[in-house]
C-alpha positions as CSV (number, residue, x, y, z in Angstrom):
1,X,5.9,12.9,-20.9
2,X,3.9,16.0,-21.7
3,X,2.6,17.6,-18.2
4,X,-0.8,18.3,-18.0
5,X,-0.2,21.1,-15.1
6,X,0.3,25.1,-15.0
7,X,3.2,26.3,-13.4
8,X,1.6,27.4,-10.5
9,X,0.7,23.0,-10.2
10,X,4.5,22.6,-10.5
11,X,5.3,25.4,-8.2
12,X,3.0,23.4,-5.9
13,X,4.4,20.1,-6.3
14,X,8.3,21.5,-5.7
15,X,6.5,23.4,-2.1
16,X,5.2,19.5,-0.8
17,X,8.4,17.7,-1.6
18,X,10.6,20.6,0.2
19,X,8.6,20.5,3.1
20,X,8.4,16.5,3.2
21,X,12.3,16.9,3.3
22,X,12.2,20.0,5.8
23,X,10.0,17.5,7.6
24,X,12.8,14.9,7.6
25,X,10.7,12.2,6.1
26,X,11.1,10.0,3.3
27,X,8.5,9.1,0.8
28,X,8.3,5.7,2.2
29,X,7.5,7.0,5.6
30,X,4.9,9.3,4.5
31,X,3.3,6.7,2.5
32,X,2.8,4.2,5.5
33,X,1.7,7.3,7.7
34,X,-1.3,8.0,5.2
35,X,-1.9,4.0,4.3
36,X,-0.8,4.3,0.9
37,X,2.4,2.9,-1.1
38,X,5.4,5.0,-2.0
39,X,4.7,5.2,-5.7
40,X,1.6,7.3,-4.6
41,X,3.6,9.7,-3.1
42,X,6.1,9.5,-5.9
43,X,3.6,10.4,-8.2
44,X,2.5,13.3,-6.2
45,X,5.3,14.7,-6.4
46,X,6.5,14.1,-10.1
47,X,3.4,15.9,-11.2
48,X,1.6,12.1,-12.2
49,X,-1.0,11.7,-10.3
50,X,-3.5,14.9,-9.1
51,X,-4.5,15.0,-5.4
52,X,-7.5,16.5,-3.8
53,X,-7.7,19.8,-1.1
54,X,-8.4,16.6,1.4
55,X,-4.9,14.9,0.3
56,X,-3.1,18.1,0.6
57,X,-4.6,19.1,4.4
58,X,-3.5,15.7,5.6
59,X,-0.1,15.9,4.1
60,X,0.4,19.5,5.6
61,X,-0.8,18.2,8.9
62,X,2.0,15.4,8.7
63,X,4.6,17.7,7.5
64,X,3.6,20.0,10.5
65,X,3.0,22.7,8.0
66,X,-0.1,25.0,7.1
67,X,-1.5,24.4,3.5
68,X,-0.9,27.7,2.8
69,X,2.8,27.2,3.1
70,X,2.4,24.9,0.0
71,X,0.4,27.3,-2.0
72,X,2.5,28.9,-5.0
């Protein structure tokens, strides 16, 4: 599959699945934290499915991270 993203996306994506693993969570985990099912995480974080500044400022908040530490 082709991606759609720069590399500044990709950059992006690699910074919120470090910190969900710096975080010690697991995709499952994160996905019942936000109400959602783990192939929506997965698909963050493979680059298939886009998410919103909203998304990404409650992720941060549950990795206990600033969204600036996930900017490329």
């Amino acid at each position: 599959m082709k991606s759609m993203y720069t590399d500044k996306y990709k950059t992006f994506l690699k910074k919120m699945k470090r910190a969900r693993k710096k975080a010690g969570l697991t995709q499952i985990q994160v996905a019942k934290a936000l109400g959602e099912t783990q192939s929506y995480v997965s698909k963050i974080e493979n680059g298939e499915r886009r998410i919103d500044i909203i998304e990404v400022q409650d992720i941060a908040k549950l990795y206990k991270t600033k969204i600036t530490s996930l900017l490329p």
